[in-house]
TORVOTOR-614659 format. One line per 4 residues: number of its first residue (from 1); their letters; for each residue x, y, z of C-alpha. Coordinates in Angstrom, 3 decimals, decimal comma. Example, Ala and Ser with C-alpha at 12.3 -4.5 7.8 and 13.67 -1.06 7.14 Angstrom:
1) as) 12,300:-4,500:7,800  13,670:-1,060:7,140
***
This chain:
1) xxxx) 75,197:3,593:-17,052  71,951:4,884:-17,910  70,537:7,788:-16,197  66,709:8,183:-15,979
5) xxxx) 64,679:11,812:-15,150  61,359:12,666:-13,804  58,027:12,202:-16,289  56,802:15,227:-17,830
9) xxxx) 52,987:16,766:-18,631  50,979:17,634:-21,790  48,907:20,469:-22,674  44,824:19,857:-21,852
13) xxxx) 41,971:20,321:-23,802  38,246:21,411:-22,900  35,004:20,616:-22,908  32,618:21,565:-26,006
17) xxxx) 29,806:19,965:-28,451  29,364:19,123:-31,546  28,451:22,083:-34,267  27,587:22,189:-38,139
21) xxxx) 28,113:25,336:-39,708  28,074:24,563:-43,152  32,100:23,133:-43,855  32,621:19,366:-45,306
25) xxxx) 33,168:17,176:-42,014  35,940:15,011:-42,499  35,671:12,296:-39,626  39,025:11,299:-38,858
29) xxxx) 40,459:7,788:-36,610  43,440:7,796:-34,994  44,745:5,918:-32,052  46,212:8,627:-30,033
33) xxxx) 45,915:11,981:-30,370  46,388:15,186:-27,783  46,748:16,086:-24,777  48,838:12,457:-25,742
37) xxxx) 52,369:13,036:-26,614  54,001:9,650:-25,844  52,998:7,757:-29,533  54,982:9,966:-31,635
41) xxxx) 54,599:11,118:-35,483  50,702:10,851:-35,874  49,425:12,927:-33,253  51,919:15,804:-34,939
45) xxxx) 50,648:14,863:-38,326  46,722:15,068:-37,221  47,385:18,128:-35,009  48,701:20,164:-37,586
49) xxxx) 46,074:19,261:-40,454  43,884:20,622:-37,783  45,728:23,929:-37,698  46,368:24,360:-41,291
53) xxxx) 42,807:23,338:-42,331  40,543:23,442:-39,345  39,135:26,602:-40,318  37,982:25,079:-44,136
57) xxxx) 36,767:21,376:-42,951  34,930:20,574:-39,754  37,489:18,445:-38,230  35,547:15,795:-35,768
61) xxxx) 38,559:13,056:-34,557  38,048:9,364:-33,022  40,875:8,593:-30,640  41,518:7,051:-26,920
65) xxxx) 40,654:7,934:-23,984  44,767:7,814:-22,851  47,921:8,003:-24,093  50,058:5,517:-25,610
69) xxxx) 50,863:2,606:-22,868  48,804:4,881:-19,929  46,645:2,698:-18,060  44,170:5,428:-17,041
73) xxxx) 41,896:7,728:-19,165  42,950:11,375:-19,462  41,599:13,298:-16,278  41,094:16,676:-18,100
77) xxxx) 38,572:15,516:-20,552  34,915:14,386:-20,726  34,978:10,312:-21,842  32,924:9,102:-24,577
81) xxxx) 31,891:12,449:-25,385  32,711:15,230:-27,786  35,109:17,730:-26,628  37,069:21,227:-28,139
85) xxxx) 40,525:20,587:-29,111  41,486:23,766:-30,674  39,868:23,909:-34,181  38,597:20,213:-33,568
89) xxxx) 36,170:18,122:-31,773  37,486:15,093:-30,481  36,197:11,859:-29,219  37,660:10,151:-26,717
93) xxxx) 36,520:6,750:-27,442  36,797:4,185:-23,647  37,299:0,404:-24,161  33,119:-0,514:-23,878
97) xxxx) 33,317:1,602:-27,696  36,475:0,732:-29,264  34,443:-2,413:-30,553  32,681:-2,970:-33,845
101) xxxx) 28,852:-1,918:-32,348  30,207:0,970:-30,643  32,653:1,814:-33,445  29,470:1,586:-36,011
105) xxxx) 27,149:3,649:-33,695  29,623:6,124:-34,203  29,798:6,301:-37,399  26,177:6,368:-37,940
109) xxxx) 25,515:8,982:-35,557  28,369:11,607:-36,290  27,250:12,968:-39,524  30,373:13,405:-41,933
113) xxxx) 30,880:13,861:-45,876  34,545:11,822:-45,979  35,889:9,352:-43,501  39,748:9,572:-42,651
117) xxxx) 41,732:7,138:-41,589  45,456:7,225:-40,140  46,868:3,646:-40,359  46,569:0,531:-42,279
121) xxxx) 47,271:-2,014:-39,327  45,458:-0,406:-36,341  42,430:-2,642:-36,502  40,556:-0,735:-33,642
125) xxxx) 40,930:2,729:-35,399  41,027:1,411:-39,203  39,880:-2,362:-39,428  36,559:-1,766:-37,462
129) xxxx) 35,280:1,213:-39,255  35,916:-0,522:-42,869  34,414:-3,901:-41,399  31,140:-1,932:-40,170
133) xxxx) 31,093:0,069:-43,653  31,688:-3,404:-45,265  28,762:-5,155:-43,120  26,393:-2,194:-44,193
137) xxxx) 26,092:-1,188:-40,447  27,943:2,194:-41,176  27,481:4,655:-44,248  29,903:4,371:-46,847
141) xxxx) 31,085:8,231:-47,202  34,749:8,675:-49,467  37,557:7,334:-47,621  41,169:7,971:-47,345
145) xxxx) 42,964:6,027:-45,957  46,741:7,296:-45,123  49,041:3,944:-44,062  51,651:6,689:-42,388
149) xxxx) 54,950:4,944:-43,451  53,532:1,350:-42,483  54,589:-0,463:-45,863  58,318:1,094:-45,638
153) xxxx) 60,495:-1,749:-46,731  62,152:-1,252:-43,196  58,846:-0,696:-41,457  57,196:-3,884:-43,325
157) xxxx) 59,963:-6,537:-42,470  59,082:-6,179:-38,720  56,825:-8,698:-37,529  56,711:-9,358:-41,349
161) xxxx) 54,639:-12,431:-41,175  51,966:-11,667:-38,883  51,420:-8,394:-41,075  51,466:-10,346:-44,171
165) xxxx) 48,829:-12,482:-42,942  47,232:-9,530:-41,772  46,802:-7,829:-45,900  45,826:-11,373:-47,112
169) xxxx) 43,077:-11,609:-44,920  41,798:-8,283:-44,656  42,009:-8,814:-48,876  40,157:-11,366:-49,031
173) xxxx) 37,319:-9,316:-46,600  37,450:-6,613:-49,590  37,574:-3,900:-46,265  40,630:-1,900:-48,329
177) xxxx) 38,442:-2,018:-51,941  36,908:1,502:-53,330  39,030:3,856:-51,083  41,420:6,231:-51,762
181) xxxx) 44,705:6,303:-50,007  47,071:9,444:-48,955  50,669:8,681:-49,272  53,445:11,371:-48,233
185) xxxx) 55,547:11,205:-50,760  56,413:9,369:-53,974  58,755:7,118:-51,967  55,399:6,005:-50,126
189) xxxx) 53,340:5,673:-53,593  55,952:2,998:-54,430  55,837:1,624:-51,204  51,993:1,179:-51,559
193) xxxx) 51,836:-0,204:-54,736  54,742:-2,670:-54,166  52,894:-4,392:-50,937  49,072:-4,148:-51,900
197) xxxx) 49,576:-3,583:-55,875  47,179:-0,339:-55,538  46,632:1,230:-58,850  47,868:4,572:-58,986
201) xxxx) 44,933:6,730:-59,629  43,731:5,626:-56,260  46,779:7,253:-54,597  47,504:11,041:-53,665
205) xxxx) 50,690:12,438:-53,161  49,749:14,781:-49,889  52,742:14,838:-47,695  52,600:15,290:-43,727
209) xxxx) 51,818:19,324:-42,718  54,311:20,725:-40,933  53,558:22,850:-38,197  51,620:26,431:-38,281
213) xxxx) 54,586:28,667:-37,723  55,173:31,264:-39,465  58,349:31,415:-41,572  60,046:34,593:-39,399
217) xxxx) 59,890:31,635:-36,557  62,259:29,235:-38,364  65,552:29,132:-37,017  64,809:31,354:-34,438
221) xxxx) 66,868:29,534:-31,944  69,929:29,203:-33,747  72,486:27,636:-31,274  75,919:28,952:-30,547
225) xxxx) 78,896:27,223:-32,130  79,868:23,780:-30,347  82,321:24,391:-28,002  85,438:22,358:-27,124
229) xxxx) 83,357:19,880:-24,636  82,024:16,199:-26,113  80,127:16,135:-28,963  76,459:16,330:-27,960
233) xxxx) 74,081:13,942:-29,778  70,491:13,708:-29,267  68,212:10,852:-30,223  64,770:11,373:-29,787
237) xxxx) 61,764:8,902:-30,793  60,073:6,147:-29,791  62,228:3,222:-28,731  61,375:0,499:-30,532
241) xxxx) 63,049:-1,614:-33,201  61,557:0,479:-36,127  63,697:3,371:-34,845  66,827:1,408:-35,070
245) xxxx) 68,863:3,024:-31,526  70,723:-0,252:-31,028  72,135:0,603:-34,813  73,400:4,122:-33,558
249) xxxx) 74,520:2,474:-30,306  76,950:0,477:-32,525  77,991:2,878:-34,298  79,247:5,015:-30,909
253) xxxx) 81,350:1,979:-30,631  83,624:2,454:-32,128  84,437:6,673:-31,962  87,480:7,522:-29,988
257) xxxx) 86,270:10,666:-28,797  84,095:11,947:-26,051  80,349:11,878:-26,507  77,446:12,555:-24,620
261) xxxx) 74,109:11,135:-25,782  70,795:11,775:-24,887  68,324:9,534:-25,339  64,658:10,765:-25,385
265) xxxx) 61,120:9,057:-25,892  58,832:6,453:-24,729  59,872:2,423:-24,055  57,582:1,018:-26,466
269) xxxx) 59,363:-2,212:-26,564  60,950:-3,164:-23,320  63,316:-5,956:-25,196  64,401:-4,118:-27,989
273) xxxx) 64,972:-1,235:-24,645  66,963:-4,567:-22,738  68,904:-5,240:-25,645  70,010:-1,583:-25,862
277) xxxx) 70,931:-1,508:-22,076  73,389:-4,656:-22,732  74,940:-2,771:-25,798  75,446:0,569:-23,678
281) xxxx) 77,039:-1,417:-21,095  79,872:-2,110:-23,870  80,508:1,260:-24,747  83,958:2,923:-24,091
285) xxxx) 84,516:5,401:-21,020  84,119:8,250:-23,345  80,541:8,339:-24,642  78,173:9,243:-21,726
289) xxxx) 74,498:8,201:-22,656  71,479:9,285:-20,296  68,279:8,553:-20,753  66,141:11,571:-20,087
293) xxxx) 62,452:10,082:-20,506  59,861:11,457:-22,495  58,924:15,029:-23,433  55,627:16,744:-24,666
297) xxxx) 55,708:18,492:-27,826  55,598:21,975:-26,325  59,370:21,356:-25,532  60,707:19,290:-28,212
301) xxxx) 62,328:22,329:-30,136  64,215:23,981:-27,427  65,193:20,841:-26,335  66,380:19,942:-29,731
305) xxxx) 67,846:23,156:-29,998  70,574:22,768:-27,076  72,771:19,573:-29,505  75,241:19,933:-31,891
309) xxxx) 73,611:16,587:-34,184  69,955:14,832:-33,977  70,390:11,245:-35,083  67,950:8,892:-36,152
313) xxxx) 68,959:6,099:-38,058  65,554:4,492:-38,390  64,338:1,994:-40,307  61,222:3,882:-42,100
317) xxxx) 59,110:7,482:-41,518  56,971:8,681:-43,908  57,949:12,366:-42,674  59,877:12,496:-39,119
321) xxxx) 58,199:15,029:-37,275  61,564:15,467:-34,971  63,608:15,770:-37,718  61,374:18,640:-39,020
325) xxxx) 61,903:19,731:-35,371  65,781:19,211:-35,181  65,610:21,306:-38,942  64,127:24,167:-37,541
329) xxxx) 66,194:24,808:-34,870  69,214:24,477:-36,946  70,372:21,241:-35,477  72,270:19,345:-38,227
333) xxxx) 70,392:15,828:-38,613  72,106:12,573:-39,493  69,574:9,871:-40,561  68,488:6,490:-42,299
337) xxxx) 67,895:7,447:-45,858  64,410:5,591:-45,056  62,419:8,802:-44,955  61,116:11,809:-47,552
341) xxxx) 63,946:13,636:-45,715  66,727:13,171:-49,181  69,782:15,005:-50,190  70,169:16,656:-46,598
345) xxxx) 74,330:16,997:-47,394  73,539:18,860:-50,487  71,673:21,410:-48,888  74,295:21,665:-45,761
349) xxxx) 71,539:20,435:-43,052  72,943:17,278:-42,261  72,918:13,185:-43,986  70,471:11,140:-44,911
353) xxxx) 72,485:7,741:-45,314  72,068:4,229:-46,223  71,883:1,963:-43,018  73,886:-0,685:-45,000
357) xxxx) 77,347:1,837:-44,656  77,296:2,231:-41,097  80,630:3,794:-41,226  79,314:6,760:-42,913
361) xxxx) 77,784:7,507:-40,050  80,601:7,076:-38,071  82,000:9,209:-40,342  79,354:12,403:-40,322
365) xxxx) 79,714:12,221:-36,349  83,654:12,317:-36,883  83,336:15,358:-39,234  80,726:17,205:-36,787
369) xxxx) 83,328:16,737:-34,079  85,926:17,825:-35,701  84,824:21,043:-37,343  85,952:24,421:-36,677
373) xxxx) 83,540:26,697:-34,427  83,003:29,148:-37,998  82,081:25,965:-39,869  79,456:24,655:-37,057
377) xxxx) 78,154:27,739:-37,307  77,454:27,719:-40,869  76,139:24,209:-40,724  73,566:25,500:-38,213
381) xxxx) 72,627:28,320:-40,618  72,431:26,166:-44,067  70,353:23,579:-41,809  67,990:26,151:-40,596
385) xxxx) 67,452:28,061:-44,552  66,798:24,354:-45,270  64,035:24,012:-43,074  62,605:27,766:-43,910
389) xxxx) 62,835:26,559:-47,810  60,714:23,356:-47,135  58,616:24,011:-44,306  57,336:27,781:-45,618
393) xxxx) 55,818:25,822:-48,862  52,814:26,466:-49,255  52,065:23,626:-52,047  52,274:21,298:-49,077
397) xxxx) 48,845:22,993:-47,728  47,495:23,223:-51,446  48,152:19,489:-51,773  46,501:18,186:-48,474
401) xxxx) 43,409:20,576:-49,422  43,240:19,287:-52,932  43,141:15,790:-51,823  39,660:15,755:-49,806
405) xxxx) 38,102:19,007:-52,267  38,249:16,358:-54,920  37,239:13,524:-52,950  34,329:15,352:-51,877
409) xxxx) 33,694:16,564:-55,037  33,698:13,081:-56,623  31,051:11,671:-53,923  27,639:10,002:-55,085
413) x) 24,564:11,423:-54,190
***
């Protein structure tokens, strides 16, 4: 049985205009951004390179008018306009200008020094802008373009050939020649290079900014030892096959122990959702799963916070914003070993595994459920020095900095 809750609201931004004071304007596309919380990763990733560097660049973002699979525009800001989202301006772009003459008017008439782009396959929010820069009916500023964890082996091989089709023809167009491209780790340079054969001085290793926190905040809400109830497991992401939940689903099969999963995120593919129903259905009498809907940002971490393991076994992130999430609240994780997430077991914050030994991860829940309260406890602290290690970096900043100064400083006349 599947238990459903009550939908949940988003934080609101406010009206403002458009100013030039003197900082490089990046001009950034992206399909969704905030108040929207329901799309996942990319809103976090955008979101926080406005925090970190929204003081440095003028920030000016392209983006919907609603959030992932809404039907109506947002109702707290001003559409087709420019409004103040924190250290941003924001666009929110209706359906009469998500086309190539509104996209190119755009362009044209929002004066920037480097165009940023947050996708290789969204054709609205990447494959219009290149086709107007390619037609000549749009500058042609520096461009970096940042495919997010797109050409993942495990992201790639879904809907494989319609995306194939998709490079050779968008190739052929030369919209993807003379720009520069942002991947988030060295996993994602390969990644790059192995679909679309990108040479590699073209490609910048900037990974994904965490979030502005300071380092005293990490950890903060260290949990108390499990106690002798069912293992509590959370999954939360977007449900879709990418994210791989009927994989964890069979793995629950087969435990022999009581445990309660929670299930949290948008339905972004109602079969892959059906086919999870029909697999919960078959699980024993002792693992409870609920479905609890999905969540803004605001309360991801003290949500998080309350399980004893955050699993995502999915097929591909280029970073995993709720793992960084799960991290810093010293949840233990137990994931794919498809993200920049790598040696987790090492470092005593959890396993990153391969998803062709699913009993290993029938394994790390067995271990997690069978620990001593002292030991939990210890897992939750080694999981949350992890995160202050490799969240407090700083070179992360440096690297995402570095990456437009010397586009920008590289720019024709």
């Amino acid at each position: 049985m599947v238990n459903y809750p009550a939908d949940a609201g988003a934080e609101t931004p406010r009206s403002g205009t458009v100013a030039t004071d003197g900082r490089p304007i990046i001009l950034c596309f992206v399909a969704y951004y905030l108040p929207g919380y329901r799309s996942g990763g990319p809103v976090r990733t955008i979101a926080n390179f406005v925090d970190h560097l929204g003081d440095e660049f003028d920030i000016r973002i392209v983006t919907r008018d609603r959030d992932a699979l809404d039907t109506k525009p947002y109702s707290s800001v001003e559409i087709d306009a420019w409004n103040t989202v924190g250290k941003a301006q924001v666009f929110y772009a209706s359906g009469k200008t998500l086309n190539l003459r509104g996209i190119a008017k755009l362009l044209r008439e929002t004066p920037h020094n480097a165009l940023y782009l947050n996708s290789f396959f969204a054709f609205g929010f990447t494959g219009l802008p290149l086709l107007a820069r390619r037609l000549g009916i749009a500058p042609r500023n520096p461009c970096v373009i940042a495919p997010r964890g797109e050409f993942s082996q495990g992201a790639i091989a879904l809907k494989a050939r319609k995306k194939r089709l998709y490079m050779r023809v968008t190739r052929m167009m030369g919209l993807y020649s003379g720009l520069h491209w942002q991947a988030s780790s060295e996993f994602e340079v390969s990644d790059i290079q192995r679909e679309l054969d990108v040479p590699a001085e073209e490609i910048s290793v900037a990974p994904n900014l965490p979030p502005a926190i300071e380092p005293a905040g990490l950890g903060a809400a260290l949990h108390k030892p499990r106690g002798d109830g069912p293992l509590r497991l959370v999954f939360l992401s977007r449900i879709s096959p990418k994210k791989n939940l009927d994989f964890l689903l069979g793995v629950l099969k087969e435990v022999n122990f009581d445990v309660v999963l929670d299930i949290y995120g948008v339905v972004d593919d109602e079969d892959h959702w059906g086919y999870c129903k029909t697999l919960i259905a078959q699980l024993p009498a002792s693992v409870e799963v609920n479905y609890e809907g999905v969540i803004p940002h605001s309360k991801v971490s003290r949500v998080i916070a309350n399980y004893d393991l955050f699993v995502l076994p999915t097929r591909g992130e280029n970073y995993g914003h709720a793992i960084a999430e799960a991290l810093t609240q010293g949840t233990p994780v137990l994931i794919s070993d498809q993200t920049p997430w790598r040696d987790l077991e090492r470092y005593g914050a959890g396993w990153d595994l391969p998803l062709d030994k699913k009993y290993r991860f029938l394994d790390a829940i067995t271990r997690v459920n069978s620990m001593e309260r002292a030991d939990y406890l210890t897992l939750r602290q080694s999981t949350a020095d992890y995160a202050r290690r490799k969240l407090s970096d700083t070179l992360i900043v440096d690297s995402n900095r570095r990456l437009f100064n010397q586009l920008l400083a590289h720019r024709g006349p």
